[in-house]
C-alpha positions as CSV (number, residue, x, y, z in Angstrom):
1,X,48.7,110.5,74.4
2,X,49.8,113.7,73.1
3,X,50.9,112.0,69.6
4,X,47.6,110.4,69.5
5,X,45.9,113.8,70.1
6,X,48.0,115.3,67.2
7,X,47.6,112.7,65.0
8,X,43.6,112.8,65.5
9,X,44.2,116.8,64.7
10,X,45.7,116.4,61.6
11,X,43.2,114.0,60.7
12,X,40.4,115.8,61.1
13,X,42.2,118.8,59.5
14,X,42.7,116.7,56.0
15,X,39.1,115.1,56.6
16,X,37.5,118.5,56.8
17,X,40.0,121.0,55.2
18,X,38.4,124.5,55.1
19,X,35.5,123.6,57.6
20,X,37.5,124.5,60.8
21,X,38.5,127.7,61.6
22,X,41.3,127.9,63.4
23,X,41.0,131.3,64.7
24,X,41.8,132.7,61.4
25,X,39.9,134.3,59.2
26,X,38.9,131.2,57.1
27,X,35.9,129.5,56.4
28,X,34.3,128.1,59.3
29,X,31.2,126.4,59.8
30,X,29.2,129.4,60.4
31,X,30.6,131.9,57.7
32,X,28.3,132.0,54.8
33,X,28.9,133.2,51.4
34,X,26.5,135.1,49.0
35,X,27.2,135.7,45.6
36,X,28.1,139.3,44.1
37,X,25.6,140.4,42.1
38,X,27.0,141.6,38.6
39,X,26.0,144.0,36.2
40,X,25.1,142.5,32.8
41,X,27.9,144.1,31.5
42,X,30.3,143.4,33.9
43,X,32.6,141.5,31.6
44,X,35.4,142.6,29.6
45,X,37.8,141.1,27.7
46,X,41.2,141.6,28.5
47,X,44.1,141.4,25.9
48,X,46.3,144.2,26.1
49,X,49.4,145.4,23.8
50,X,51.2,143.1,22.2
51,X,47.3,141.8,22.2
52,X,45.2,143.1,19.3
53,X,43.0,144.3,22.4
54,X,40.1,141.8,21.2
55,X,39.2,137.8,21.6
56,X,35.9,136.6,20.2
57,X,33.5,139.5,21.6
58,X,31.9,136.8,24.2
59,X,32.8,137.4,27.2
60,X,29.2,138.5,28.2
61,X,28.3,134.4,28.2
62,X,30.8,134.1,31.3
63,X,28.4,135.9,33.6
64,X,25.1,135.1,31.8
65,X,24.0,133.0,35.1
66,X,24.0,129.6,32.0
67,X,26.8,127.8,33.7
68,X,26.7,125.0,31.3
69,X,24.8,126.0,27.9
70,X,27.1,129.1,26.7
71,X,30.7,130.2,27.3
72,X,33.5,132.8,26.8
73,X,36.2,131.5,24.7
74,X,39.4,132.9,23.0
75,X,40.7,132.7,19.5
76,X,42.5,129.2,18.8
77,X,46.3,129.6,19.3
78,X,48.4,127.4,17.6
79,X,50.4,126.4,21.0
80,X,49.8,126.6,24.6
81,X,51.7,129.5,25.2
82,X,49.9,131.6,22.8
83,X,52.3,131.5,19.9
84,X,54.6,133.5,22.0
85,X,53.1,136.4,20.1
86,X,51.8,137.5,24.1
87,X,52.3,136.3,27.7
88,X,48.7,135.7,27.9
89,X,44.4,137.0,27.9
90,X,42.6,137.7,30.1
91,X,38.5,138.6,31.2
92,X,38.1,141.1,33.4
93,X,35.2,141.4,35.8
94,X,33.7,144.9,37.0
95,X,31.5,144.4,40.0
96,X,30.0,147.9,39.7
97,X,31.0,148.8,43.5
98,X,33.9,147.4,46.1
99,X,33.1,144.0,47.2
100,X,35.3,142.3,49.9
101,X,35.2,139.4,47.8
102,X,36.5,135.6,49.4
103,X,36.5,133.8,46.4
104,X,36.0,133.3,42.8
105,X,34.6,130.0,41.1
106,X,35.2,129.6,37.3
107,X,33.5,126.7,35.5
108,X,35.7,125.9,32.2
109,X,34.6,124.4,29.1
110,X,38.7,123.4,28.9
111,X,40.7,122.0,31.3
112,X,44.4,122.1,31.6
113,X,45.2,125.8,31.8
114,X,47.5,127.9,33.8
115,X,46.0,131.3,35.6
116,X,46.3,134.2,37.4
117,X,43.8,135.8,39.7
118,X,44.1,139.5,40.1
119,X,41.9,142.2,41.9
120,X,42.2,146.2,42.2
121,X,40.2,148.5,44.1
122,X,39.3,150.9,41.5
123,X,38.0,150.5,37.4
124,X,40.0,147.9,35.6
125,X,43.4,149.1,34.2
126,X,44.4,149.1,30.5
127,X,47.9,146.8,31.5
128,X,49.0,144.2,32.6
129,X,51.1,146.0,35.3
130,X,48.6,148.0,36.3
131,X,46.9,145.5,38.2
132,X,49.9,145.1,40.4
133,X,50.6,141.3,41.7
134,X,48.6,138.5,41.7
135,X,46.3,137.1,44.7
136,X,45.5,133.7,43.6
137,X,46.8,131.0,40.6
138,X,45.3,128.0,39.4
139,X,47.6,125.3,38.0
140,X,46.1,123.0,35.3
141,X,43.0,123.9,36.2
142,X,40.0,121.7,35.6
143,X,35.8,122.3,34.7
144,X,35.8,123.8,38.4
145,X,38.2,126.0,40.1
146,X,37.6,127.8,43.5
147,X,40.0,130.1,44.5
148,X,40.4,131.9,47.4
149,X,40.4,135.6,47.3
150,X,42.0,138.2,50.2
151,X,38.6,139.3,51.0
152,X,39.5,143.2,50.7
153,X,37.5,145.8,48.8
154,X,37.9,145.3,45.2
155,X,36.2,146.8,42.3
156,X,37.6,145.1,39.4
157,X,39.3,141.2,38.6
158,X,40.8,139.6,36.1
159,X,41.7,135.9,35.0
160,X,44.7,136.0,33.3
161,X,45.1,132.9,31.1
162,X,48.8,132.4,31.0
163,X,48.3,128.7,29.0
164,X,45.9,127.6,27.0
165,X,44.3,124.5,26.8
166,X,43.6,122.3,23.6
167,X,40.8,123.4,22.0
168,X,38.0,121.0,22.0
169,X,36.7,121.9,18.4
170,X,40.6,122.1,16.9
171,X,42.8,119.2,17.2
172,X,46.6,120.7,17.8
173,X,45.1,124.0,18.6
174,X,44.9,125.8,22.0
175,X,41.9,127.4,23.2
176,X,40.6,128.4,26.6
177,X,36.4,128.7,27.0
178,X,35.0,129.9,30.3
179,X,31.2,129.4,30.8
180,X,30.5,130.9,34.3
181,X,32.4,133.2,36.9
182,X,31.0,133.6,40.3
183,X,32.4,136.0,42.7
184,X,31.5,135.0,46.6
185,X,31.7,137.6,48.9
């Protein structure tokens, strides 16, 4: 009996995933999620030294509340990793005020990139290093990646792109495009 009961748990935990809350702090049933609101200017991009500090200019159509129509996208690399000329580029997102944010969604016009999810309390730093470790990474991400967040106060977060994609308007180039981040609080 108690195998069968154990069985039926872990069943139910795989059916339902992040539905039951087992006493933690994740998302149950009842939690609900609401949506930061973000400042038309809230993004930035992010592509500090050895960077020439500046993508495309776009990074305004990755909050533009156009999901699918318009995007954020880098310069075309000529490899994955950049070129090796830098370990990656990032958009930063200011939320205007601390949010105790559980998650960020990221709609891609590119899939198969590698990325890093970082958060700080305070206005967005000018490196790298400054934002200290990361809270979340997606893995050959796809058009839709939700990633959980550690729900403290934050100010500012980045996406650090640590591999590009291939560019869908270059053959054997690498570029990544980003058409909407949420922030879920």
């Amino acid at each position: 009996m108690a195998i069968v009961g154990i069985a039926l748990i872990a069943s139910a935990a795989l059916i339902f995933g992040d539905r039951i809350d087992f006493g933690g702090n994740g998302g149950s049933k009842g939690s609900k999620t609401t949506e930061v609101r973000l400042p038309n200017d809230a993004a930035s991009e992010f592509d500090p030294p050895p960077g020439d500090q500046q993508e495309t200019g776009t990074e305004q159509l990755a909050i533009d509340s156009n999901p699918t129509g318009t995007a954020w996208s880098t310069e075309h690399y000529d490899s994955a990793d950049f070129g090796g000329l830098k370990d990656g580029v990032g958009l930063a997102i200011d939320a205007g005020d601390a949010v105790a944010a559980k998650s960020m969604v990221i709609r891609a016009l590119t899939s198969g990139y590698d990325a890093q999810i970082y958060e700080t309390a305070g206005a967005q730093p000018s490196s790298l290093s400054e934002w200290g470790r990361p809270v979340a990474t997606i893995s050959d991400g796809g058009d839709s990646e939700t990633v959980r967040l550690p729900g403290k106060q934050a100010e500012s977060f980045l996406v650090w792109i640590t591999k590009a994609p291939p560019a869908q308007d270059d053959p054997g180039r690498y570029q990544m495009e980003i058409s909407d981040v949420r922030i879920l609080k």
